[in-house]
ZAFI-149773 format. One record per residue: x, y, z of N, C-alpha, C in turn. Coordinates in pm, 1 decimal, decimal comma, always signed. Each point is the difference from the previous one (the first is absolute). Layout:
<nodes>
NODE   n_east  n_north     n_up  ca_east ca_north    ca_up   c_east  c_north     c_up
NODE        X        Y        Z        X        Y        Z        X        Y        Z
...
</nodes>
This chain:
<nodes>
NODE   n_east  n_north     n_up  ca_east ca_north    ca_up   c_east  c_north     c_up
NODE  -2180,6   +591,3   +773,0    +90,7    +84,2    +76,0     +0,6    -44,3   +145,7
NODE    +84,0    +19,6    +86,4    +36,6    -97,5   +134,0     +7,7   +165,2    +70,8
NODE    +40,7    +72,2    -35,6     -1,6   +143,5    +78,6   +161,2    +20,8   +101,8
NODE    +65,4   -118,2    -27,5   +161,2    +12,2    +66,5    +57,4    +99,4    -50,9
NODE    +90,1    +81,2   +107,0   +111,4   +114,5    -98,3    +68,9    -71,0   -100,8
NODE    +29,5    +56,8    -94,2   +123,7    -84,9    -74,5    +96,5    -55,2    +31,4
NODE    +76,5   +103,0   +106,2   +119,2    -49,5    +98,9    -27,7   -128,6    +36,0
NODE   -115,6    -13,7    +84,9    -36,4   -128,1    +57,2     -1,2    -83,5   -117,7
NODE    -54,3     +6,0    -78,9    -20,9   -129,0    -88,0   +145,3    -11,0    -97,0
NODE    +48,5    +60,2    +41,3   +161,4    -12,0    -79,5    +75,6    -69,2    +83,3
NODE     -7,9    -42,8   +102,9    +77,2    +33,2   +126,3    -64,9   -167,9    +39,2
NODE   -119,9     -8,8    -19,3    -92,1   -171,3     +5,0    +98,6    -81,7    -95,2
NODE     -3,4    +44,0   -113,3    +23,9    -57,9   -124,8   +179,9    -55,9    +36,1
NODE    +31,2   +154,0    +44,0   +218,8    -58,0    +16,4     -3,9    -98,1   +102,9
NODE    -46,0    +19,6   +131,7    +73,6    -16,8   +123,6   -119,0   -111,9    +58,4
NODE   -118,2    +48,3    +27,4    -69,7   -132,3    +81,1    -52,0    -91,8   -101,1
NODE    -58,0    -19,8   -109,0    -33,7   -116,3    -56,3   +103,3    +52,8   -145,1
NODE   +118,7     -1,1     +1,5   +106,7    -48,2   -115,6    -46,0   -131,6    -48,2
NODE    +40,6    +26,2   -155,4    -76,8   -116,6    -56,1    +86,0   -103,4     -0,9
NODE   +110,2    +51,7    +27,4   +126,2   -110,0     -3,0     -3,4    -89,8   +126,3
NODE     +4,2    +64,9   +105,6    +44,3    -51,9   +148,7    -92,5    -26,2    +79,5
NODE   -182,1    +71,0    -64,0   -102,0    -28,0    +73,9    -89,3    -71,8    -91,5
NODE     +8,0     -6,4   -103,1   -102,0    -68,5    -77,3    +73,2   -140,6    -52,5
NODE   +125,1    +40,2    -13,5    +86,3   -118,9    -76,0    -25,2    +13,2   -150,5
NODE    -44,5   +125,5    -47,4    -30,0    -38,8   -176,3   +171,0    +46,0    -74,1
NODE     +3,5     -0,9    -86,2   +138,7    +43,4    -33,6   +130,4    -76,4    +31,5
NODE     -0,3   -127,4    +13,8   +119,9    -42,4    +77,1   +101,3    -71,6    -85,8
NODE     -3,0     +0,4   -157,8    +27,5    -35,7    -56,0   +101,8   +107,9    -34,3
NODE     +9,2   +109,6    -54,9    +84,0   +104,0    +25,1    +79,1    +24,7   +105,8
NODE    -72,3    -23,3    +86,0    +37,3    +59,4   +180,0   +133,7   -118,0     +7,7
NODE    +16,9   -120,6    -14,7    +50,5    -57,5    +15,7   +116,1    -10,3   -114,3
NODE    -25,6     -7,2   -109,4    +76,9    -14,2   -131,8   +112,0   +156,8    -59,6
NODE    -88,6   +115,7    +62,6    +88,2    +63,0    -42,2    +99,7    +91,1   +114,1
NODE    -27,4     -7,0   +114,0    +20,6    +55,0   +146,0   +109,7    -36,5    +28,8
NODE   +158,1    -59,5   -136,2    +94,6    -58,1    +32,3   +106,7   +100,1    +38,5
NODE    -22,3   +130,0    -74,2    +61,5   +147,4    -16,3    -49,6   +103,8    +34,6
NODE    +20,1    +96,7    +81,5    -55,1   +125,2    +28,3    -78,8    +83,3   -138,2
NODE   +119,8     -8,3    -77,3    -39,1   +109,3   -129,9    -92,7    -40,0    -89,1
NODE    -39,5   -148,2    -43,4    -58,3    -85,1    -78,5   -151,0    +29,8    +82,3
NODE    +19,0    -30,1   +125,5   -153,6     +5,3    +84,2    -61,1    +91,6     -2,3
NODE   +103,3   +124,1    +19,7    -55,3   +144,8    -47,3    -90,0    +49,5   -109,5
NODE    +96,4    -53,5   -104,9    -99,4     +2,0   -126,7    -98,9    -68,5    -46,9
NODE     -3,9   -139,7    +63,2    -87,6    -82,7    +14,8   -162,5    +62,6    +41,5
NODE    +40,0    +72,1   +112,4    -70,9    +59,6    +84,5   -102,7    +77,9    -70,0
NODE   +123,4   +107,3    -83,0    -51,6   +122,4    -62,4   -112,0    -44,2   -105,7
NODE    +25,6    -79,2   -103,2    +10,0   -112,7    -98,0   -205,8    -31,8    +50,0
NODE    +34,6    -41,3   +122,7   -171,8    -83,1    +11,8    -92,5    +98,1    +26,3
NODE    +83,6   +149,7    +82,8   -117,3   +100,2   +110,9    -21,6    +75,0   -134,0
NODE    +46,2     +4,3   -146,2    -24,5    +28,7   -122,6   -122,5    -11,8    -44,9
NODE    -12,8   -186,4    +23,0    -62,0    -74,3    -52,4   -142,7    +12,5    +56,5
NODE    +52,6    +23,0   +146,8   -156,3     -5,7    +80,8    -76,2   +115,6    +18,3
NODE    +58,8    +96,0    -24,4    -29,9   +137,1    -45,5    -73,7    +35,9   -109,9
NODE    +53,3    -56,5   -138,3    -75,5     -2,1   -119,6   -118,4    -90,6    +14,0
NODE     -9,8   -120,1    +85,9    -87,7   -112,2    -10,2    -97,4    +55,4    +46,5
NODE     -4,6    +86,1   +146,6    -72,3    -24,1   +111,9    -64,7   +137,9   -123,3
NODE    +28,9   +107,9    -34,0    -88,9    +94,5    -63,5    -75,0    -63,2   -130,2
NODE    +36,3    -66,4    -95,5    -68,7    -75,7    -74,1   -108,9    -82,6    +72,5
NODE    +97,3    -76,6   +110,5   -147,5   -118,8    +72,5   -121,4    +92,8    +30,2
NODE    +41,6   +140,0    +50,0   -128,6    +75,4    +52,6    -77,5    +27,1   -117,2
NODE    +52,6    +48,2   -116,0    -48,7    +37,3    -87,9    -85,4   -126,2    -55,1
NODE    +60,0   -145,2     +1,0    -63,7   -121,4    -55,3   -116,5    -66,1    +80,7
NODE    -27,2    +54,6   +125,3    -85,1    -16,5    +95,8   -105,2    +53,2     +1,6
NODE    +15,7   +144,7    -61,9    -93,9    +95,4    -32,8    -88,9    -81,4   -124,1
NODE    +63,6    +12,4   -121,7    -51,2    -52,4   -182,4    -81,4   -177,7    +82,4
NODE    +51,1    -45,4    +79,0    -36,4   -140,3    +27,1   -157,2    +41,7    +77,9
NODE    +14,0    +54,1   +110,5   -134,3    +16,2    +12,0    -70,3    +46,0    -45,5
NODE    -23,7   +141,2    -97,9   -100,1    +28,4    -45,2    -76,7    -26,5   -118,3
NODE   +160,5   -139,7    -83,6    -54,7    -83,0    -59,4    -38,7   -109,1     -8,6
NODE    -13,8    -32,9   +150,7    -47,2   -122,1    +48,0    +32,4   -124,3    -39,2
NODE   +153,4     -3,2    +11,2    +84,7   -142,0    -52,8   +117,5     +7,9    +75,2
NODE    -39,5    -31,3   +158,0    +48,5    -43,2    +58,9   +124,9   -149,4    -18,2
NODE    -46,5    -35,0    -52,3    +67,5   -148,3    -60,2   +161,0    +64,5    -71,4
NODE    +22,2   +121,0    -78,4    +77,0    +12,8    -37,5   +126,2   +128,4   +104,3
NODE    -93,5    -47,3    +90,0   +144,9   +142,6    +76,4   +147,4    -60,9    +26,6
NODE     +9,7    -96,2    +26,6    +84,6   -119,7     +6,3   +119,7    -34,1   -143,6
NODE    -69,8    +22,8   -101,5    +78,7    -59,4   -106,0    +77,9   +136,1    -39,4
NODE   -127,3   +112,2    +31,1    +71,8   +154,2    -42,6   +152,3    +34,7    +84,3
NODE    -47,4    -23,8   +112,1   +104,6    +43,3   +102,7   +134,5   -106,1    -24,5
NODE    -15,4    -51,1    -35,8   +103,6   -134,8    -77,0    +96,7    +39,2   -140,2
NODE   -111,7    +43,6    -84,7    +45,8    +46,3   -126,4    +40,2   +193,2    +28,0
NODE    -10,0    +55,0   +111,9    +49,4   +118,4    +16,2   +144,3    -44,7    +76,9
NODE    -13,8    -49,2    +77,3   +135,3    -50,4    +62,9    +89,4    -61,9    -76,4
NODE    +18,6    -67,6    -73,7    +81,6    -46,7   -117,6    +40,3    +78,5    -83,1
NODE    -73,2   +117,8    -40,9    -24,9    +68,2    -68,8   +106,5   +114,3    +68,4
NODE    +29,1    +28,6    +52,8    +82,9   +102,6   +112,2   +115,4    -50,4     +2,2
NODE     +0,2   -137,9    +45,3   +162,7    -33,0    +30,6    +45,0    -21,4   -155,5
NODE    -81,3    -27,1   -105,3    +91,4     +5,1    -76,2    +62,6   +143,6    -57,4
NODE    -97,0    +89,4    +12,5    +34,2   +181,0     +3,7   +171,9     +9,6    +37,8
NODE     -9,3    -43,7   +162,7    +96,6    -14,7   +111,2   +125,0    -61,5    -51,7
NODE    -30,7   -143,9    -62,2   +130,4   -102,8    -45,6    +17,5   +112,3   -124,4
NODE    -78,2    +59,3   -123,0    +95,3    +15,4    -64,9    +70,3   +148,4    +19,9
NODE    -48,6    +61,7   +121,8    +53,9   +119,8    +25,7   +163,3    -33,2    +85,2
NODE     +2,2    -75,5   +109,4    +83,4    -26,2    +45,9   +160,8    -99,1    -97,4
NODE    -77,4    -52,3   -111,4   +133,6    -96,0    -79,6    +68,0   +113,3   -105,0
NODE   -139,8   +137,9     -0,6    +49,3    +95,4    -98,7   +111,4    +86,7    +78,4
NODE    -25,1    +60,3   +115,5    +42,0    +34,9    +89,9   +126,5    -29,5   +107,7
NODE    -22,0   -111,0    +33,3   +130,6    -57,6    +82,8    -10,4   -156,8    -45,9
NODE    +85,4    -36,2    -88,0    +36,0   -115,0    -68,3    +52,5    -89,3   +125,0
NODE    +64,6    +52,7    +99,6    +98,9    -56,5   +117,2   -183,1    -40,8   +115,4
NODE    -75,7    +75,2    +18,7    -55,5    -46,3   +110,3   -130,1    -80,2    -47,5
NODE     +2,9     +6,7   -148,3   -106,8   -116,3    -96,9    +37,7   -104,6    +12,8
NODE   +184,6    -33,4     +5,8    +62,2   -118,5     +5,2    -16,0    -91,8   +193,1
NODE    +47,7   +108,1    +39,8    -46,3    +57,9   +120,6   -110,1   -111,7    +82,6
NODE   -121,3    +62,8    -36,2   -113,2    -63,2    +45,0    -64,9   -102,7     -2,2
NODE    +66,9    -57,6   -200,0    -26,0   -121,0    -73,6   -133,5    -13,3    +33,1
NODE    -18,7   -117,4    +45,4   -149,3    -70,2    -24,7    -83,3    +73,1    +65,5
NODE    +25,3    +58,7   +139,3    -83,3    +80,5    +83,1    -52,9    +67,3    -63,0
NODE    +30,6    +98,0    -96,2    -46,5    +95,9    -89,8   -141,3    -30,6    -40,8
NODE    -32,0    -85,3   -110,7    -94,8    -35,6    -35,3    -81,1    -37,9   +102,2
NODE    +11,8    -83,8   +106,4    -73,0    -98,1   +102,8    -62,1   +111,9    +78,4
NODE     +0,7   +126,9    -14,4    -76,5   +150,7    +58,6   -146,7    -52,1   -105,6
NODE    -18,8    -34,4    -60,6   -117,4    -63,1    -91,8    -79,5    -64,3    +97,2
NODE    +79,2   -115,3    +36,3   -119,3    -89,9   +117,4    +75,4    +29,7   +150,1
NODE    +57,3   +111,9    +25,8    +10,9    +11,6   +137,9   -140,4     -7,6    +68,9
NODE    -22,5    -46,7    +76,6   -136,7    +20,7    +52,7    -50,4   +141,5    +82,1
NODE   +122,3    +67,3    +46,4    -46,9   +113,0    +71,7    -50,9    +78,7    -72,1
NODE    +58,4    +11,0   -148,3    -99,2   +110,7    -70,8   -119,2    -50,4    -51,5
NODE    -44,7    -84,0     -1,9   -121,8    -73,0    -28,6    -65,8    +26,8   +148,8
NODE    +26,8    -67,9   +143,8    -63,0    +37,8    +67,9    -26,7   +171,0    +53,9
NODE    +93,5   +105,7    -22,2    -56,4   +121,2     +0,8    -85,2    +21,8    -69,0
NODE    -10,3    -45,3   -130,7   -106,3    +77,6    -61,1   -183,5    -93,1    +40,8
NODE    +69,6   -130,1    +18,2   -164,6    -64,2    +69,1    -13,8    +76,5   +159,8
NODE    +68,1    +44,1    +58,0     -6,8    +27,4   +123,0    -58,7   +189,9    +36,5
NODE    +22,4     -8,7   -130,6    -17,3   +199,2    +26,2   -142,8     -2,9    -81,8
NODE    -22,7    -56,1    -84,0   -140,1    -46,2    -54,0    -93,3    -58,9   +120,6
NODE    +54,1    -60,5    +32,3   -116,0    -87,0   +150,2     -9,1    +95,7    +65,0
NODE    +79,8    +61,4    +33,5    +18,7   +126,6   +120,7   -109,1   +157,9    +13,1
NODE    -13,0    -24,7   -174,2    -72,3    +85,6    -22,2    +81,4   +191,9    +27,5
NODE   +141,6    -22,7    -22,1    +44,7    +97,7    -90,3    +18,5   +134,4    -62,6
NODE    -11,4   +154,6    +50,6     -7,4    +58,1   -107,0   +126,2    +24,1    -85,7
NODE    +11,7    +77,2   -118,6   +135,7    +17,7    -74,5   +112,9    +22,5    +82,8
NODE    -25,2    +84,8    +94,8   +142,9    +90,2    +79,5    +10,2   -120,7   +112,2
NODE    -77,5    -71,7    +21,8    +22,2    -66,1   +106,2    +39,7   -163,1    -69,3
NODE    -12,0    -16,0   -106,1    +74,4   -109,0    -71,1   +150,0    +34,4    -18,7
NODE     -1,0   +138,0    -33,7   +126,6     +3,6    -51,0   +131,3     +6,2    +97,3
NODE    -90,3    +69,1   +190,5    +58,7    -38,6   +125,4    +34,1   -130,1    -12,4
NODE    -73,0   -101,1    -12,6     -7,4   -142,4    +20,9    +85,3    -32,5    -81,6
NODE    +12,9     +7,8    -95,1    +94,4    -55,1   -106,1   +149,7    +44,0    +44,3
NODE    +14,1   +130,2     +9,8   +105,8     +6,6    +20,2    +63,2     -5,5   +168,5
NODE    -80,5    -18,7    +77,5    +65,3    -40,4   +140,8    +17,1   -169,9    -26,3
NODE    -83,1    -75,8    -84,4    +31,4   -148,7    +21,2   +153,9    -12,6   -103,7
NODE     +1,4    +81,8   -101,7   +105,7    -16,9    -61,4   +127,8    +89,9    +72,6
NODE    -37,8    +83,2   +114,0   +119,2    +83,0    +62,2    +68,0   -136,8   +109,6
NODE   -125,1    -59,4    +40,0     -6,3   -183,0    +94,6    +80,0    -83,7    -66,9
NODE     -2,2    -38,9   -131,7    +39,6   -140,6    -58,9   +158,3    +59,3    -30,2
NODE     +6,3   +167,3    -28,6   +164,2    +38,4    -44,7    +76,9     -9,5   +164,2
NODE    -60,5    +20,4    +90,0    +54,4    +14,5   +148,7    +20,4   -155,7    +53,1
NODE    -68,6    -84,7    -28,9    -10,8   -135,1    +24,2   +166,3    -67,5    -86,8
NODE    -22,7     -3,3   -132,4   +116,1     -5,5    -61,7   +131,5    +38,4    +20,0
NODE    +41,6   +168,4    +16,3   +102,1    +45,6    +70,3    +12,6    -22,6   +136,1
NODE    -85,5    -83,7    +74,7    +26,8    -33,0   +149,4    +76,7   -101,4    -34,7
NODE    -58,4    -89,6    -48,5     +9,6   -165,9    -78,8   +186,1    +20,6     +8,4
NODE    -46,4    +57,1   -146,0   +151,7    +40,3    -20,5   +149,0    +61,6    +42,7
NODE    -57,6    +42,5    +89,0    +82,4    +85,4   +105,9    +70,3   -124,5    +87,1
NODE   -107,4    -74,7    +62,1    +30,1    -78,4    +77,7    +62,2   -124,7    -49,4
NODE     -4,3    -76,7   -137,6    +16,4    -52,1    -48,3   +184,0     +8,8    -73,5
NODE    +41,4   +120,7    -25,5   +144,7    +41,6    -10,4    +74,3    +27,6   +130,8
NODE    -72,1    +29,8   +100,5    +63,4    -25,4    +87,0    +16,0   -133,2    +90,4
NODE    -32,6   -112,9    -33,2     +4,3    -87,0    +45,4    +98,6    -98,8   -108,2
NODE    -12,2    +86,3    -99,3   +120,0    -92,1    -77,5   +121,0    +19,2    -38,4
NODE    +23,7   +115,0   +124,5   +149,8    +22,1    +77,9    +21,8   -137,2   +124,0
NODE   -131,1    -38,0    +56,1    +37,0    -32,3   +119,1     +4,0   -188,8     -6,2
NODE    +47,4    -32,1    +80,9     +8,8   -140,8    +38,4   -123,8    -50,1    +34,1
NODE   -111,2    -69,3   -109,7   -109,3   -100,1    +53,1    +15,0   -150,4     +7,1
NODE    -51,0    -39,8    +80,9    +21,1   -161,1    -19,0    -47,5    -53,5    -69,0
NODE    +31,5    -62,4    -70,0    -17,3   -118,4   -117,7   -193,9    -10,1     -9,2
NODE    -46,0    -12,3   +148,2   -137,1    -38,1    +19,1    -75,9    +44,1    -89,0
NODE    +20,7   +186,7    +46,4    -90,5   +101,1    -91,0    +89,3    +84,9   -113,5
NODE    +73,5    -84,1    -84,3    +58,9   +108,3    -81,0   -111,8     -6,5   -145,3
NODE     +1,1   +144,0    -63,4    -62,9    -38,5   -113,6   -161,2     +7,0     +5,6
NODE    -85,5   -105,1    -45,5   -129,5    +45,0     +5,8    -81,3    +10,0   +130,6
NODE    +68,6    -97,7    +97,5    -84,2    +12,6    +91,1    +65,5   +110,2    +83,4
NODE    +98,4    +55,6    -15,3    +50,1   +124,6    +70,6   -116,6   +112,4    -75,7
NODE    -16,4    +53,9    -87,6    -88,0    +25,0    -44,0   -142,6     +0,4    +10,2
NODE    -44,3   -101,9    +22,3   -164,5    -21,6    +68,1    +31,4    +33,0   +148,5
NODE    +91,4    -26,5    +68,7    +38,2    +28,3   +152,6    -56,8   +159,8    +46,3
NODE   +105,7    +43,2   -107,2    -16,1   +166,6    -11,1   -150,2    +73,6    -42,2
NODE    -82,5    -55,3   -121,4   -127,0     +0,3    -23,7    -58,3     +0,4   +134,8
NODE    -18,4   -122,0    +72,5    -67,9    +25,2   +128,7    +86,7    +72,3   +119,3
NODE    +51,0    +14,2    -20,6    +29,0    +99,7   +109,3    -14,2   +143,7    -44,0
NODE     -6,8    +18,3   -111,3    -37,5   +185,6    -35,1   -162,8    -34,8    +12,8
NODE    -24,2    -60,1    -49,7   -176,3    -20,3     +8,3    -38,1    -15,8   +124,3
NODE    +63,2    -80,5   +125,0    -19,3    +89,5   +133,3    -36,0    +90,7    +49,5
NODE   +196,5    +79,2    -65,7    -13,3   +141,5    +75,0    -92,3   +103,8    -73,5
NODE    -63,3    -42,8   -102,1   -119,2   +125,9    -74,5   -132,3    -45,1    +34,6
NODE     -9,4   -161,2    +87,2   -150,8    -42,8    +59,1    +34,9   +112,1   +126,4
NODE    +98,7    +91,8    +90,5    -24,2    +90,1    +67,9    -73,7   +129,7    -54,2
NODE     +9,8    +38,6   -125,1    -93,1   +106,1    -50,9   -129,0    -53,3     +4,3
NODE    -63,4    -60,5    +26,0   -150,9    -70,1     -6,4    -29,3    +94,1    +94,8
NODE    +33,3     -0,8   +121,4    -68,4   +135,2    +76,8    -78,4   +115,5    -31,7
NODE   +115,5    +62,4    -64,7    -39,9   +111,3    -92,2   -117,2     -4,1   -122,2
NODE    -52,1    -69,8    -38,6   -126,6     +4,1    -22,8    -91,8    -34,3    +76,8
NODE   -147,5    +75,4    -32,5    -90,6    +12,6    +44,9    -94,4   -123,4    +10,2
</nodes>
């Protein structure tokens, strides 16, 4: 237990160390699906799902790991729970909205080896964690990676109204934008302690 309000550690997780813009994990999504407002949205919804179910299992798999002293396997668990979720997720969403399954295409599945939900759940384990304060964590980094995305995206349709030069059109307009939101959220660094 770290003894932070929840607020605070919800609030760590979105805004000063985002896993997207401050850690760089997740960028495979961040980049691939951030082409559309509405797609990113659900995208969004789609992973803070994922990291939600993960991060309470990881606590729970952190617990059974130490007091059965097989450390060696917390790693493969948290692997086979995460896979294990998005596929919950893929077949809820193709049952559900056939249009935003098509939608997401490959991204969908690739919530499997996104790395951000792999690194929340090693990171709230190192951290040492309790339940209510995982489940802060989980869901401020996944309230981070959906806010990161709809920024993405926001900015990204609006620029493809506008006149870019040839230089940066396309991917490197794209990484352009990456570092420059990852900038302006290295100004929340303050705000933690």
């Amino acid at each position: 237990m770290t003894g932070d309000p929840l607020w605070s550690i919800f609030l760590n997780a979105c805004l000063i160390n985002n896993f997207v813009l401050a850690y760089f994990l997740g960028l495979c999504p961040f980049l691939g699906v951030s082409g559309q407002l509405p797609t990113a949205t659900r995208m969004g919804g789609a992973v803070t799902f994922v990291m939600l179910v993960s991060s309470a299992c990881a606590f729970g798999i952190q617990r059974a790991v130490v007091a059965l002293d097989v450390p060696h396997l917390r790693l493969i668990a948290f692997i086979a729970v995460i896979a294990s979720t998005v596929q919950l997720v893929e077949m809820f969403i193709k049952k559900m909205s056939p249009a935003l399954f098509r939608a997401l295409g490959i991204f969908l599945p690739l919530i499997t080896t996104n790395c951000a939900i792999l690194g929340l759940a090693l990171f709230q384990t190192n951290k040492g964690l309790g339940f209510f304060e995982c489940m802060a964590y989980a869901l401020g980094a996944g309230a981070g990676f959906t806010l990161a995305l709809v920024l993405m995206a926001g900015l990204r349709e609006k620029l493809a109204l506008e006149r870019v030069p040839d230089v940066v059109h396309g991917a490197a307009l794209s990484l352009v934008l990456a570092g420059l939101l990852s900038l302006s959220f290295m100004g929340f660094a303050g705000l933690g302690g």
